[in-house]
N, C-alpha and C positions, 0 to 999 in steps of 0.2 A: 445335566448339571443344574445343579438349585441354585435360582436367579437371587441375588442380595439386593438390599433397597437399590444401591448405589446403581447397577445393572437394570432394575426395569426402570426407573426416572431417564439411564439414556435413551430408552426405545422412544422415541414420535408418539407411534401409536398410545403408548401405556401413559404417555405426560399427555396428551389430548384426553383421554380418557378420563385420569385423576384431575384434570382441570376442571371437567364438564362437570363430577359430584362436585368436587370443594365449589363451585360458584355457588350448584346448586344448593349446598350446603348453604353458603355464607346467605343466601338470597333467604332461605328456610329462614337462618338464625334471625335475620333483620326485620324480616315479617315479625316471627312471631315476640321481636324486641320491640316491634312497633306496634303490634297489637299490646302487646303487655304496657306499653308507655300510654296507650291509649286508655286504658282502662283505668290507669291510675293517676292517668290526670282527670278522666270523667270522675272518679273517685272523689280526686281533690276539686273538683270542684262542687260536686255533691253534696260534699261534707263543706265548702263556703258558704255553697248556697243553703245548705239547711242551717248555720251558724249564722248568716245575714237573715236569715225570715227567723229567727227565732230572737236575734236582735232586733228585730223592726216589731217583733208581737211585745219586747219589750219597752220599745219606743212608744209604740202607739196606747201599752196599757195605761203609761206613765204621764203621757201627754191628754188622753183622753179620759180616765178614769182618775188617776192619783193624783198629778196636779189640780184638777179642779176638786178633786175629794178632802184638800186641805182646809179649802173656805168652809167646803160645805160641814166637814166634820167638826171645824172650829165654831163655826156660829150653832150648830145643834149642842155642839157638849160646853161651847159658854152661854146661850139663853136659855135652848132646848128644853137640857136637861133637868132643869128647876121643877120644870111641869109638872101634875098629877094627873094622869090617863088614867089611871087606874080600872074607872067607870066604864071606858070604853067608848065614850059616846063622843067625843073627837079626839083629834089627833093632837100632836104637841102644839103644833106651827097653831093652830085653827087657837086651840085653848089660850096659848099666848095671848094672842090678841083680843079673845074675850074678857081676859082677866087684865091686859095690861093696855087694850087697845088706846084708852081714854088716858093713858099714866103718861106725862112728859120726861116723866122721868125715865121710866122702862124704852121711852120711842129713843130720850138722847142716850140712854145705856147702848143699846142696839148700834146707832149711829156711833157712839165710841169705838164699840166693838171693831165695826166695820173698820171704821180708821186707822184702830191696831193693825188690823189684818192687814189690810192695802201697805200700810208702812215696810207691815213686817216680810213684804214678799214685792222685792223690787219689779220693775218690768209691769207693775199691775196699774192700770187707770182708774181703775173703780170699783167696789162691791156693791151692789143695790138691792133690797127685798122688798116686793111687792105685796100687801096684804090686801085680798082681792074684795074681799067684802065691804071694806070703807075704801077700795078704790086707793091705797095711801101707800107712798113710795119713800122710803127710807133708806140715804145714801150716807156716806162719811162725815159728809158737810150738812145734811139739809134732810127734813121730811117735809111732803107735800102732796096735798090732791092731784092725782093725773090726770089734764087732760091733754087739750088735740096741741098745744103746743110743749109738752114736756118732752124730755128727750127722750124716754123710752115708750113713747105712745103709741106708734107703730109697732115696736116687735109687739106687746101686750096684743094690739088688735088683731096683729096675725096671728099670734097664740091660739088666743081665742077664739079666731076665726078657724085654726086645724092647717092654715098654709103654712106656717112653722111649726118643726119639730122639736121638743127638748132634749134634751141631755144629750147636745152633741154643741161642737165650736161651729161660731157662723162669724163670719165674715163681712166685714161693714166697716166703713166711711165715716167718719164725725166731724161737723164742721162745727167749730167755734166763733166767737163774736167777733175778734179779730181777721175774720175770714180766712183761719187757717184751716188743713183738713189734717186729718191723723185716720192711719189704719188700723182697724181694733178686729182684736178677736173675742167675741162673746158667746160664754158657757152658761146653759140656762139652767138651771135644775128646779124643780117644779118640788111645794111641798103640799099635800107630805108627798116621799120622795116616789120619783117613775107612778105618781097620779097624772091619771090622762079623765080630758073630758070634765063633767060637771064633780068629779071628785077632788079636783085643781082649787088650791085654797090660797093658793102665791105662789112666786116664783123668788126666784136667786138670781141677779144678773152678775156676771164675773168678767169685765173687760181687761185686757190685756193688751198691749201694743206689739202690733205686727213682728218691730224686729224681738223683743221679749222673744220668741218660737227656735229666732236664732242663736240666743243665748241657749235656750233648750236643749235644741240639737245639739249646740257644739260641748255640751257637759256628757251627752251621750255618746261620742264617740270611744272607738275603740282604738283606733292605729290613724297616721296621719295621713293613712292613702283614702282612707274611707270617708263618703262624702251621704249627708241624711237627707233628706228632704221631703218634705207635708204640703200636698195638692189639694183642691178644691177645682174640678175641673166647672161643674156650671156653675160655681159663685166665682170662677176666674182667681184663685187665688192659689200662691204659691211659694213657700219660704224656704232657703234652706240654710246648710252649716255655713260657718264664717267663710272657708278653704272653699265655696264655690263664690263665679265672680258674676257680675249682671250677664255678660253674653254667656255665657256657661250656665248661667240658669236656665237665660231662655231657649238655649237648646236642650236642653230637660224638660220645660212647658212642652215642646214638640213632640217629645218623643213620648210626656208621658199621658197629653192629649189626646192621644191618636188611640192605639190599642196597647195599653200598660200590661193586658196578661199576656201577649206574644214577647214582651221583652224580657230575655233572662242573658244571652252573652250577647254583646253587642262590640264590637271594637276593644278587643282582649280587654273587656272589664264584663265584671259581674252586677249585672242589675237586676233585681229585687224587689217586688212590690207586692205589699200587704194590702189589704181594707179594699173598702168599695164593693163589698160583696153584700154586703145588709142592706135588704131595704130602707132606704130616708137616711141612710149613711152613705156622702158620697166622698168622705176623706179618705183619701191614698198615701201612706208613706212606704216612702224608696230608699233602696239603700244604694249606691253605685260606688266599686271599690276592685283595681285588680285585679285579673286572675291570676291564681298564686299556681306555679310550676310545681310537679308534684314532689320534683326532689327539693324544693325549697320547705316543701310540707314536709317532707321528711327528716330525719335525722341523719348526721354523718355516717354514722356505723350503716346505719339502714343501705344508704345510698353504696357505700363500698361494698356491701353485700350481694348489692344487686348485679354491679358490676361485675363479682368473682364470679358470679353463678353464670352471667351472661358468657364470658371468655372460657369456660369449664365447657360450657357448651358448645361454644364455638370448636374449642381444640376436639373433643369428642365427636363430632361429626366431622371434623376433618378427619379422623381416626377411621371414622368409617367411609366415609368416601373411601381411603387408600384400599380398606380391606374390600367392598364391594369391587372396584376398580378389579382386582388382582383375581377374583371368581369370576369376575366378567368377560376379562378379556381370554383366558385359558378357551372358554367354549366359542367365542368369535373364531380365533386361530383353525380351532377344527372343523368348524360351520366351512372359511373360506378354503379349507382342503380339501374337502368333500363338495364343494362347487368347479371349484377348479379341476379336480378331477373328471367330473358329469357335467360342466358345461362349459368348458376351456373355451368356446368360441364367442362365447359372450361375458368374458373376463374383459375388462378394460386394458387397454396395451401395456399404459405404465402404472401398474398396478401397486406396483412397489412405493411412489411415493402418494399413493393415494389414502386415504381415511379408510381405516376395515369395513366400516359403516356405510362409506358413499360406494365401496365396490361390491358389497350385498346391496347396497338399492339397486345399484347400474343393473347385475346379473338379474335380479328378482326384474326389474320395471323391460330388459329385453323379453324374461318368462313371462311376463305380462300381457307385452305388447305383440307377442306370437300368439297366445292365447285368445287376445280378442280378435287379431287378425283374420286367424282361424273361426272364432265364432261368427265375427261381421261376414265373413264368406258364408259362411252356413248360412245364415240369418237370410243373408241377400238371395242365396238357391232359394232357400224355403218361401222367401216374398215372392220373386219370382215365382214359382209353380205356381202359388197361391194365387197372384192375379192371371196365370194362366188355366186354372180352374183344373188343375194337375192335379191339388194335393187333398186330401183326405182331412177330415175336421179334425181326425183324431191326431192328425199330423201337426197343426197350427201351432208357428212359433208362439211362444209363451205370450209373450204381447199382445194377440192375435185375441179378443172378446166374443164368446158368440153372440153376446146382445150387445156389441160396439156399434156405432153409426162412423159408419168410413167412408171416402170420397178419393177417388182415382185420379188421377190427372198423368196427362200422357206428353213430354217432352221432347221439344224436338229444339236442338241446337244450329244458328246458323253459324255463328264466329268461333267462341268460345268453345275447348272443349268439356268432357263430360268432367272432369276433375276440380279445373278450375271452377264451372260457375255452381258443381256443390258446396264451395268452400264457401263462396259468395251469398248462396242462400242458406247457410246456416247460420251467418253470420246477422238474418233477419232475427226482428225477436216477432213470434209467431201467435197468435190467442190458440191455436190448436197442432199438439203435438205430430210429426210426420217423419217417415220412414222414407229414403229414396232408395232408390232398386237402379245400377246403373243398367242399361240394356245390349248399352254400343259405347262407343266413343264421342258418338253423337247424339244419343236418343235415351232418356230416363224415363221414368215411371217414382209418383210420386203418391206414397200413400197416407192419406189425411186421416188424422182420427178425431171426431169432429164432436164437439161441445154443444152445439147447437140442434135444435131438433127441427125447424125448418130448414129445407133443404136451402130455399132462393137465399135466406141470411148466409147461408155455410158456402155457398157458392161467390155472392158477392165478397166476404172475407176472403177466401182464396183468393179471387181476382186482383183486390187488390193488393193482398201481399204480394201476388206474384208480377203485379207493375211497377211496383222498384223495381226489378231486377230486367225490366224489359227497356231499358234504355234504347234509342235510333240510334244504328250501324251509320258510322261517319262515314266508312263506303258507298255503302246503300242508299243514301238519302233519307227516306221514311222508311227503309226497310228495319226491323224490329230483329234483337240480336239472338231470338229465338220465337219459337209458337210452342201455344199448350193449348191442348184439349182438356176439360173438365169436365166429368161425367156425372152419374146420376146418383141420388144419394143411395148408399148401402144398409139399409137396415138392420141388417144380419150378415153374421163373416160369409154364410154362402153364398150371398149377391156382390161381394166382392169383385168377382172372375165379370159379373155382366156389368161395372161399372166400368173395368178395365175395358173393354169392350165400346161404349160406350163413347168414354176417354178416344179412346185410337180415334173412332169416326169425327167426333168434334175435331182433333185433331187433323183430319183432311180437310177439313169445315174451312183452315185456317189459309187453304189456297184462295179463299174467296175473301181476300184482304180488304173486305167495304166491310166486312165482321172482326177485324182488329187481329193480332197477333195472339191475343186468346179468347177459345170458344168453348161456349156451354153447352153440353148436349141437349139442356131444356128448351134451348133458343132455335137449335134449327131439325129436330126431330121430327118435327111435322110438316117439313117441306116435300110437297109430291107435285107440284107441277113440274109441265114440259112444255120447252119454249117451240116456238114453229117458226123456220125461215123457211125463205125459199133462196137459194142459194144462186139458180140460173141467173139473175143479175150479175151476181160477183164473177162467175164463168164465164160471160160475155165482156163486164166488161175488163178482163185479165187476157182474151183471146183478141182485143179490140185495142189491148191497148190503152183503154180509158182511166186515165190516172183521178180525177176527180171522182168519176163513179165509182173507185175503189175507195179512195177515201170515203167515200158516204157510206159504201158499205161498212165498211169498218167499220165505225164511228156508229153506226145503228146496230151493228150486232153485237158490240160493248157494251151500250146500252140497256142492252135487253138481256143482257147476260148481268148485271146488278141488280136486278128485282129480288125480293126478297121472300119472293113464294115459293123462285128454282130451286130442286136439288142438287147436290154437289154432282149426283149421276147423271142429269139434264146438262148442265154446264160443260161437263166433261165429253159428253155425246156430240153437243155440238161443236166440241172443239174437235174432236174426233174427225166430225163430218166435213170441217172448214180444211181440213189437215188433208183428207183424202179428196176434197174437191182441188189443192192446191199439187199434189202428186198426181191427181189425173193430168191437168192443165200442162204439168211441165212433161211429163210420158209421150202426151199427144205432141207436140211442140219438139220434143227429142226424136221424136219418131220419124219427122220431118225432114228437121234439120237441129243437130246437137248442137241446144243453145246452154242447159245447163251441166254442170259437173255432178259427179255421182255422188259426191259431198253435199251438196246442197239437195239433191233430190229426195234423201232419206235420213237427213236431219232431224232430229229431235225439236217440239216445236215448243213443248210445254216447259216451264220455266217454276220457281220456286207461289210466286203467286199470279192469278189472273190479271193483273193488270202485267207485270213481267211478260205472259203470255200474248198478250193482245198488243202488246207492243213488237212482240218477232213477229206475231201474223202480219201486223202491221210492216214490216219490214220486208218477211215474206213477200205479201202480195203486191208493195210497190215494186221490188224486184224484180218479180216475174215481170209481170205491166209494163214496166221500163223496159224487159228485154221485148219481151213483144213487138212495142209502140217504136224502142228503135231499130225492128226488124222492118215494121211495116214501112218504116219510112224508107225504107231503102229499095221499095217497090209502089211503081208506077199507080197500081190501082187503089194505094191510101188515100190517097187524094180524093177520087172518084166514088171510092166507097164513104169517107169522110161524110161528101158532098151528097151522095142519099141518104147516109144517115140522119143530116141534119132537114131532107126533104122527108122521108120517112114520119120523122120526130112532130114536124108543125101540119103534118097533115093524114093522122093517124083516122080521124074522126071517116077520110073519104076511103074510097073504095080502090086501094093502091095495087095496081097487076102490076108484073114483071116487064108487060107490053111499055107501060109506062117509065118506069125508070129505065130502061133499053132506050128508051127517045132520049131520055136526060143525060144519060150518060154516055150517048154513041157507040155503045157498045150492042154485040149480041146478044137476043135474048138468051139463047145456049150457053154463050161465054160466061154473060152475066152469071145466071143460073151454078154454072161450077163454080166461079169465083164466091158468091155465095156460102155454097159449101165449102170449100176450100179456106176462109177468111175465118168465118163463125163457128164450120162446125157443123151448123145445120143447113136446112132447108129453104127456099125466103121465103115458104109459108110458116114453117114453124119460126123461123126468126120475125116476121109480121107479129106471129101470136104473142110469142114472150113478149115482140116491143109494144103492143096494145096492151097486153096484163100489167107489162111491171109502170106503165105509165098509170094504169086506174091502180095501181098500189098508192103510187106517187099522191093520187085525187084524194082517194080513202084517206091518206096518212092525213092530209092538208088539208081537204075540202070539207065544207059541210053539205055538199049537194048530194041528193038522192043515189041510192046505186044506179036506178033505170039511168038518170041524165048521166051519171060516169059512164055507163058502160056505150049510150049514145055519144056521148065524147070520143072513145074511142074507138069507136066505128062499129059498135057491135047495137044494129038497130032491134034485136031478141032481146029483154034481160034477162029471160030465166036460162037461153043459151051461153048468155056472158056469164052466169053463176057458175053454169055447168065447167063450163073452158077454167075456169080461175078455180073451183075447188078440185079437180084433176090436178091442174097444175103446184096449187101451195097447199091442198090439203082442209082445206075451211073456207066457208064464204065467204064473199065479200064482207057483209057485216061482221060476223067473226072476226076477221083481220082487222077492223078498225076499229072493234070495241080492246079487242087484245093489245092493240096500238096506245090506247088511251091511258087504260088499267100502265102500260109498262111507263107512259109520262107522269102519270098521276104517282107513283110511287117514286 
């Protein structure tokens, strides 16, 4: 059925549509109504301001040339032109006064003249000629010698001197006898005329009063908005038409003081300024008047014209708006049938009262959003192989540079999972581009592509981008809410796979929490010592019971596990060792008699960082000790053994037999003997040795004395036998152990 207007204006769709051209239309029309109004007011004022500067080149020729050309053409063509040049050999003005210089009659002719003139041209104070050769000044009233008291004896000496210029108006003061002043403007003209220098044979003075200028101007206007005005900025002078008032001038001195050629529109008026562009001419006239609206420049018919044409075009693009509308929407309808058909499941639900446009975004932005889905998964396999050294060069996602400089970093999450704190570090703003590859739920890989071409710069940036985001776990204490390893720089995509590499190892790095929550693989790569205990101490004293000599142990093997020359593999070894001396202990002890539970015996020891760790050993080993200590109490010969220990202890240096503590203790030598075994574990001569060794440990740690006097202290009158016994026993000398002691204080 063929749709009539009336039928597609009711569809939704088809009046959104016809709405969206006609805006765009009307937006179209008013632009370019507004550019066209634009043009034709620059136009009209174009055309004021070339009609004001063509009025001001007729002010200023009027004021500067014609007005004064009156005197001058009337005193030449009434004395002048009498003369006979003919000869050549001066000029009029010179010959005059050769021929008439001496005549009274000729000087009061002249001075008549003058008198006429001045009469016959109101607004004027004076005509004066100077005849330079007899020095003689002839005015209306009066001729006379000039000197240093006549009234024009300065301008003469600056003439003459070249600091005044002629045939232009200057600007001056005259005071009279009465002590009044008056402001004059005085026109020179030099004869014969525009003679400069020793060609100068007189002058012509033409005074005029200030407000005179304003009568001037106000005979030159054209319209009553328009306002003239004649500056003199370094002689500070300044006059203008009647229609401006004292403060209205002097914001015209301001404005036209300052820079007069940047002013042309100023506060919807047109200002105008001529002159000052001649050398030794520094007179400005202005003209400030209006700007006139272009349709006020224009004519009625003009203006109605414009109008029809505007609306003609208005209606005409409404015209098209409906016709594009009505091609537009026929191929929408089909587009969203053929979506609907192929992808029904990402059609929006209520599709019906949705915009045909926002339900092809919705469809297209789900096509979208499957698409990159899809790609980010790919993208992330192919990171993946790549930092596992899987994937072949020819393989390297696009991104992937063989001359790129990359930097690995390996993630390990403790709170947060791997979702959340990606969101969190994207949301950093970064100085070099990076890739995350998730691994786990827990565990990322982060691939740097690095700006920098030293490696320690590119690493330090890492680090500290990546301490924002390392905030302290409120659980934890100082536990950090993840660890990153940072690896080595990657020169080339092939060294990628050994930065990953790299990465992971710093990343274990990050159990040894005195190195912070993130490690550098530059920082601890060169770690290869291996620390040396001797452990027999903490075994005895855990089989004895001895709760303080636990704690010492402890406390010294923490110690010496924070150096920062051990490997993570040294660290781990002897946590290893401290783990299997701690399951010996309870084995033999269960063996016995079942003191611990099979829970505790094969418990896991190691914890997220070493200090975490050192605190369960610690917990461990008070444990056990406590079960011991309150085993042994519960039999007779703690006391007894107590009591040789502490005889043992203060008298290590003599020569202690079994014979001896038998007397002390009242007991059998035999008995003693098993209970020995039985208590310790060992022998009482190997229990003598360990208590003589681990006490010259005790000397070494604290003493500064010789080994020979330690090892006489403890009963061993050999020293090179006492070395021999002590390096069986802990593996290194005496001196070795207490220089090793020092090195792990010193650090």
């Amino acid at each position: 059925m063929k749709w009539t207007l009336h039928r597609r204006f009711q569809n939704l769709y088809f009046r959104r549509l016809f709405l969206s051209y006609a805006i765009v239309t009307i937006v179209i029309s008013l632009l370019c109504g507004a550019i066209l109004y634009g043009n034709a007011k620059r136009a009209a004022e174009d055309k004021q301001e070339r009609d004001s500067r063509n009025k001001l080149s007729q002010v200023k020729t009027y004021v500067e040339e014609l007005y004064p050309g009156i005197f001058k053409n009337a005193f030449i063509s009434e004395i002048l032109t009498t003369m006979n040049t003919a000869n050549g050999a001066d000029d009029a003005f010179t010959s005059f006064y050769q021929e008439y210089g001496h005549n009274l009659y000729q000087i009061y002719r002249v001075a008549n003249h003058l008198k006429t003139t001045v009469s016959a041209n109101p607004g004027t104070e004076s005509v004066s000629v100077y005849f330079k050769n007899s020095n003689l000044m002839v005015d209306p009233y009066a001729y006379y010698k000039v000197n240093a008291v006549s009234p024009k004896y300065g301008l003469i000496a600056e003439l003459e001197q070249g600091s005044l210029a002629p045939d232009q108006w200057l600007s001056r003061s005259v005071s009279y006898e009465d002590k009044l002043t008056d402001q004059l403007l005085t026109y020179i003209y030099t004869f014969p005329i525009q003679a400069r220098g020793g060609d100068i044979s007189g002058y012509m003075f033409i005074d005029i009063y200030k407000d005179h200028i304003r009568d001037m101007l106000d005979g030159l206007l054209n319209s009553q908005g328009e306002k003239l005005l004649m500056v003199n900025v370094p002689q500070r002078f300044i006059a203008g038409s009647g229609n401006i008032g004292k403060e209205e001038l002097d914001r015209y001195w301001m404005m036209l003081a300052g820079s007069p050629a940047a002013l042309t529109r100023k506060d919807d008026q047109l200002v105008t300024v001529l002159g000052g562009q001649s050398p030794g001419n520094d007179w400005l006239f202005a003209s400030v008047q209006p700007l006139v609206s272009p349709f006020l420049a224009s004519s009625a018919s003009t203006n109605w014209q414009a109008v029809a044409i505007g609306l003609g075009l208005l209606l005409l693009g409404l015209l098209i708006s409906y016709y594009i509308s009505v091609k537009t929407y026929k191929p929408v309808q089909i587009l969203l049938r053929k979506l609907r058909e192929t992808n029904g499941g990402l059609f929006p639900a209520q599709a019906q009262q949705q915009n045909e446009f926002k339900i092809v975004e919705s469809v297209l932005s789900g096509l979208n959003h499957k698409v990159r889905q899809l790609s980010g998964e790919l993208d992330d396999n192919k990171l993946a192989a790549l930092l596992g050294g899987i994937l072949g060069e020819d393989e390297y996602p696009e991104k992937i540079r063989a001359d790129g400089r990359y930097v690995v970093v390996n993630v390990k999450l403790r709170q947060d999972n791997a979702k959340l704190w990606k969101a969190k570090f994207r949301k950093l703003s970064r100085s070099n581009r990076c890739e995350i590859v998730e691994r786990s739920p827990a565990e990322l890989s982060l691939l740097y592509f690095v700006q920098e071409a030293d490696s320690d710069t590119a690493a330090l940036s890492i680090r500290e981008e990546l301490k924002r985001l390392a905030p302290l776990s409120p659980e934890g204490g100082d536990v950090a809410s993840f660890a990153a390893g940072i690896g080595g720089m990657a020169d080339h995509s092939e060294w990628i796979a050994r930065s990953y590499e790299q990465a992971a190892i710093a990343l274990r790095y990050a159990f040894l929490d005195r190195l912070g929550p993130i490690v550098e693989y530059d920082t601890i790569h060169n770690r290869t010592e291996m620390p040396v205990f001797a452990y027999e101490p903490l075994e005895n004293a855990l089989r004895a019971g001895d709760i303080p000599a636990i704690e010492q142990f402890v406390d010294e093997f923490a110690l010496a596990l924070q150096r920062d020359t051990l490997s993570l593999e040294a660290v781990e070894f002897s946590l290893m060792q401290i783990t299997m001396l701690l399951s010996k202990v309870m084995i033999d002890m269960n063996s016995q008699e079942r003191m611990y539970s099979p829970s505790l015996l094969f418990r896991d020891l190691r914890q997220e960082t070493l200090r975490e760790t050192i605190a369960v050993i610690r917990e461990r080993c008070l444990q056990i000790g406590g079960h011991i200590r309150r085993r042994l109490l519960h039999h007779a010969q703690h006391d007894v053994f107590h009591k040789l220990k502490a005889y043992i202890d203060e008298h290590l240096r003599e020569d202690i037999s079994l014979d001896t503590l038998s007397e002390i203790a009242g007991l059998s030598t035999h008995y003693l003997s098993r209970q020995f075994k039985e208590v310790h574990g060992v022998s009482f001569l190997e229990y003598m040795t360990n208590a003589r060794l681990e006490r010259a440990c005790e000397l070494l740690r604290g003493d500064r004395r010789s080994v020979t006097e330690i090892a006489d202290q403890v009963g061993y009158s050999n020293a090179p036998y006492f070395c021999t016994k002590f390096k069986n026993k802990y593996g290194v000398t005496p001196m070795q152990y207490r220089n090793s002691y020092r090195v792990a204080l010193e650090e």
